[in-house]
SEVEX-980364 format. One record per residue: residue in three letters; x, y, z of N, C-alpha, C in turn. Coordinates in nm, 3 decimals, always signed. Layout:
<rs>
R  resn      n.x      n.y      n.z     ca.x     ca.y     ca.z      c.x      c.y      c.z
R   ALA        X        Y        Z        X        Y        Z        X        Y        Z
...
</rs>
This chain:
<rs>
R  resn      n.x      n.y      n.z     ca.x     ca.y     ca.z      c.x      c.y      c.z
R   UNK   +2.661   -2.360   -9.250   +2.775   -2.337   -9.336   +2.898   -2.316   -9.248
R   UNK   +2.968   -2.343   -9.267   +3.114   -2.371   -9.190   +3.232   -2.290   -9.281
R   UNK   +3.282   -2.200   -9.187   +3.396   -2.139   -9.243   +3.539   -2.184   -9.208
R   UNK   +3.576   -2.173   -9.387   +3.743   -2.253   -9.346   +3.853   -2.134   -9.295
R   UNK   +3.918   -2.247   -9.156   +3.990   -2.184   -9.114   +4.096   -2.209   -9.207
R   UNK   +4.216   -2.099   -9.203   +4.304   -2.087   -9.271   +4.430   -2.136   -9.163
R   UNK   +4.524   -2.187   -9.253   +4.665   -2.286   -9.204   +4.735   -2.174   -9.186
R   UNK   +4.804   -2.252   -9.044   +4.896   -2.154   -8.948   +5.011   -2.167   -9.019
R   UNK   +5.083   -2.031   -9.041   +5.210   -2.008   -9.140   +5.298   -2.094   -9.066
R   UNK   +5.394   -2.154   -9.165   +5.481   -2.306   -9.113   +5.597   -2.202   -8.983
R   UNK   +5.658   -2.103   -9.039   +5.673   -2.040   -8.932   +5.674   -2.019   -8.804
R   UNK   +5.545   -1.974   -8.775   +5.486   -2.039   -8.586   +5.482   -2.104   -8.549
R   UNK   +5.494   -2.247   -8.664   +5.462   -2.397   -8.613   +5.592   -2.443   -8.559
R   UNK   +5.725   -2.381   -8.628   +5.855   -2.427   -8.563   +5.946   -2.397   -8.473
R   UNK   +5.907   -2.537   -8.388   +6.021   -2.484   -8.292   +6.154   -2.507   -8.257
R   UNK   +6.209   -2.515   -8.362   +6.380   -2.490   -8.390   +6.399   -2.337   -8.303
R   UNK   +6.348   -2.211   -8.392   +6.401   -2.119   -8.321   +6.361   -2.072   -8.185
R   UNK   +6.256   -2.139   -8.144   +6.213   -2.143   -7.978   +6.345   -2.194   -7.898
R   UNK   +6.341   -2.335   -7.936   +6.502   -2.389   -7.847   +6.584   -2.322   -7.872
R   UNK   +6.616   -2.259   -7.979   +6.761   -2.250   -7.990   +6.761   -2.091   -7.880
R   UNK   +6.656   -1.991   -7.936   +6.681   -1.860   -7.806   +6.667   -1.919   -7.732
R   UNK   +6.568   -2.009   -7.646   +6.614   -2.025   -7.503   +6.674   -2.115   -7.458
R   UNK   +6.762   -2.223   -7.535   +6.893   -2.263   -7.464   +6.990   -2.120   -7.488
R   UNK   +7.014   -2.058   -7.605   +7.106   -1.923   -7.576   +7.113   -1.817   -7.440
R   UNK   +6.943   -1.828   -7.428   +6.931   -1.711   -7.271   +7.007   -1.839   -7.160
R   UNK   +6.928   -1.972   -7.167   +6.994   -2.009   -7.040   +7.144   -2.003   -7.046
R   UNK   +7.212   -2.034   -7.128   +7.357   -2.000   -7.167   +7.443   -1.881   -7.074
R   UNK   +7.367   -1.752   -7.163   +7.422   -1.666   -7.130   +7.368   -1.641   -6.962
R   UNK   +7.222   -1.672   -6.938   +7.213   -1.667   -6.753   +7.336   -1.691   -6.690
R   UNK   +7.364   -1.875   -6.745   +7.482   -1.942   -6.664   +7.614   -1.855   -6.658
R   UNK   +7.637   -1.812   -6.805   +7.758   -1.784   -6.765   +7.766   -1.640   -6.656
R   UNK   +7.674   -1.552   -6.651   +7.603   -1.422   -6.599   +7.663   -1.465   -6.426
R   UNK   +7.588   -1.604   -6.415   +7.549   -1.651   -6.309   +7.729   -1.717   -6.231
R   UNK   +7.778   -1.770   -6.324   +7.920   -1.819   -6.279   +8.002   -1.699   -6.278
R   UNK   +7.999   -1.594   -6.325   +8.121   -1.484   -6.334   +8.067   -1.373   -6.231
R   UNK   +7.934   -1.403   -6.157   +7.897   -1.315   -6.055   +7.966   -1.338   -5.901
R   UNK   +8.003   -1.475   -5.898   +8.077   -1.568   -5.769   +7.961   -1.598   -5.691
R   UNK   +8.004   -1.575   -5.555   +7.921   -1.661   -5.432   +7.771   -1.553   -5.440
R   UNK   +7.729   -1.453   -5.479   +7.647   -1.374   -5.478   +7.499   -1.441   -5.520
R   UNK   +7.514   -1.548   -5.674   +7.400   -1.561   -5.733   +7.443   -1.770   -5.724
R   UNK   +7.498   -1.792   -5.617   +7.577   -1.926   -5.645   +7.451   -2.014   -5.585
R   UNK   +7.341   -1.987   -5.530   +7.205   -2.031   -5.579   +7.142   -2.087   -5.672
R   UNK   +7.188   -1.996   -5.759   +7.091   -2.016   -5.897   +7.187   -2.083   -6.063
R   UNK   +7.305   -2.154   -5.985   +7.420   -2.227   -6.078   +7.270   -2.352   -6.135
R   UNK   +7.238   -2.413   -5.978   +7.151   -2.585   -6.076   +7.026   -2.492   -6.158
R   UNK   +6.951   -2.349   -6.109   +6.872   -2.304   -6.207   +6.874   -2.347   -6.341
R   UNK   +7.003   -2.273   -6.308   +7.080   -2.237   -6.519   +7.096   -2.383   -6.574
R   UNK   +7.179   -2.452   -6.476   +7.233   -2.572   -6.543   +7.101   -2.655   -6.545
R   UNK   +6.989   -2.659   -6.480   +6.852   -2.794   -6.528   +6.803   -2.684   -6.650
R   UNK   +6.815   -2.587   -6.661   +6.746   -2.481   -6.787   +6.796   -2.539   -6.910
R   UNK   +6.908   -2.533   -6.874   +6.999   -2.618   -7.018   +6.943   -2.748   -7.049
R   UNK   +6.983   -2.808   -6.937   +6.919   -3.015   -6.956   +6.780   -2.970   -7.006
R   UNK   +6.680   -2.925   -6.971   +6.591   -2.941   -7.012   +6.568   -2.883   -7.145
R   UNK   +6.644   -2.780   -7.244   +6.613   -2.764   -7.317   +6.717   -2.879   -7.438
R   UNK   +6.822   -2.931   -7.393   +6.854   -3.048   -7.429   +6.735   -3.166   -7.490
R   UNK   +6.690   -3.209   -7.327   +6.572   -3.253   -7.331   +6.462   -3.227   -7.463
R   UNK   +6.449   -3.155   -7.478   +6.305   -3.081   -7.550   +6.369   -3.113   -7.734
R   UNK   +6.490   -3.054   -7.736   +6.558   -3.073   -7.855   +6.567   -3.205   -7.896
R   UNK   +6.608   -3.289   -7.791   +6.617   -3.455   -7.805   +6.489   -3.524   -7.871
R   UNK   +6.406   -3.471   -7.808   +6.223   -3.533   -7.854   +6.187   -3.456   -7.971
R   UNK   +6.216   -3.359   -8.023   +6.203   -3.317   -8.102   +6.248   -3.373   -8.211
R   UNK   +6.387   -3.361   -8.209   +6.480   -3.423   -8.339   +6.423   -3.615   -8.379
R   UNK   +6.390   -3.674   -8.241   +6.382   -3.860   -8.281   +6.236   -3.795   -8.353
R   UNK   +6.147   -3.740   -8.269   +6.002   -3.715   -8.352   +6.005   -3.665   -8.527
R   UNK   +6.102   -3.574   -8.500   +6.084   -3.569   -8.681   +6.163   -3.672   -8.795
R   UNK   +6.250   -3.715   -8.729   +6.379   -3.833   -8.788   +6.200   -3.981   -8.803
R   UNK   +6.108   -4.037   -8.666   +6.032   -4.042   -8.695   +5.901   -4.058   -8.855
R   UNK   +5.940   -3.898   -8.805   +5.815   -3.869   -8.903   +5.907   -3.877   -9.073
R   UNK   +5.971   -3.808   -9.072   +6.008   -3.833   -9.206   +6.047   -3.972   -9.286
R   UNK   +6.067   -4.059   -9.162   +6.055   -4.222   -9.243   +5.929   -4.257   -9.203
R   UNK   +5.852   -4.191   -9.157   +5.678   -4.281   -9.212   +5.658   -4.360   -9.047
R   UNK   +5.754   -4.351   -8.962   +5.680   -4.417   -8.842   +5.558   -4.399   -8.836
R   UNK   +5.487   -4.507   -8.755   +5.345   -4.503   -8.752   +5.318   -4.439   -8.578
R   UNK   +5.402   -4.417   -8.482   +5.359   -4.345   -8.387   +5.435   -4.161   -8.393
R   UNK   +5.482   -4.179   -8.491   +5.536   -4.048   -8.514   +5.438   -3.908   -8.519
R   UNK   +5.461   -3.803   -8.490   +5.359   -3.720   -8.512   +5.367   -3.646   -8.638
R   UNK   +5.239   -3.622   -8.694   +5.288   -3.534   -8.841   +5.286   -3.416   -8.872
R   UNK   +5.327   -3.364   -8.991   +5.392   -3.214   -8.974   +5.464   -3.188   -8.948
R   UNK   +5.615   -3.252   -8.927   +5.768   -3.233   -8.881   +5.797   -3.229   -8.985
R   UNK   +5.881   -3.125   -8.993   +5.985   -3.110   -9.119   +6.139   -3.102   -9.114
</rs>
């Protein structure tokens, strides 16, 4: 006999509000990081690939659900 697992609240499944806090932290790092001067002037490409990449992440995200909501056939499902 097999017990049904129960569906993960749509909630946890989205990650809109994942990107959006952590492009905000890398944000505020950068600017942390530019108004400190030559001290933290290391860690400027940190902040700034933190950003691209959550660019990045947002980008694949958004074609994947644009995707899914017209029915592509390599689209993944469950985007809303």
């Amino acid at each position: 006999m097999t017990q049904k697992v129960p569906e993960i609240p749509p909630r946890l499944t989205d990650p809109r509000p994942v990107l959006a806090v952590g492009s905000a932290l890398w944000v505020v790092a950068a600017l942390v990081v530019w108004a400190s001067g030559e001290r933290w002037e290391w860690a400027r490409p940190v902040c700034l690939m933190g950003l691209v990449v959550g660019l990045i992440g947002l980008t694949i995200f958004l074609i994947q659900r644009r995707g899914a909501r017209r029915g592509d056939k390599g689209a993944q499902t469950g985007l809303r």
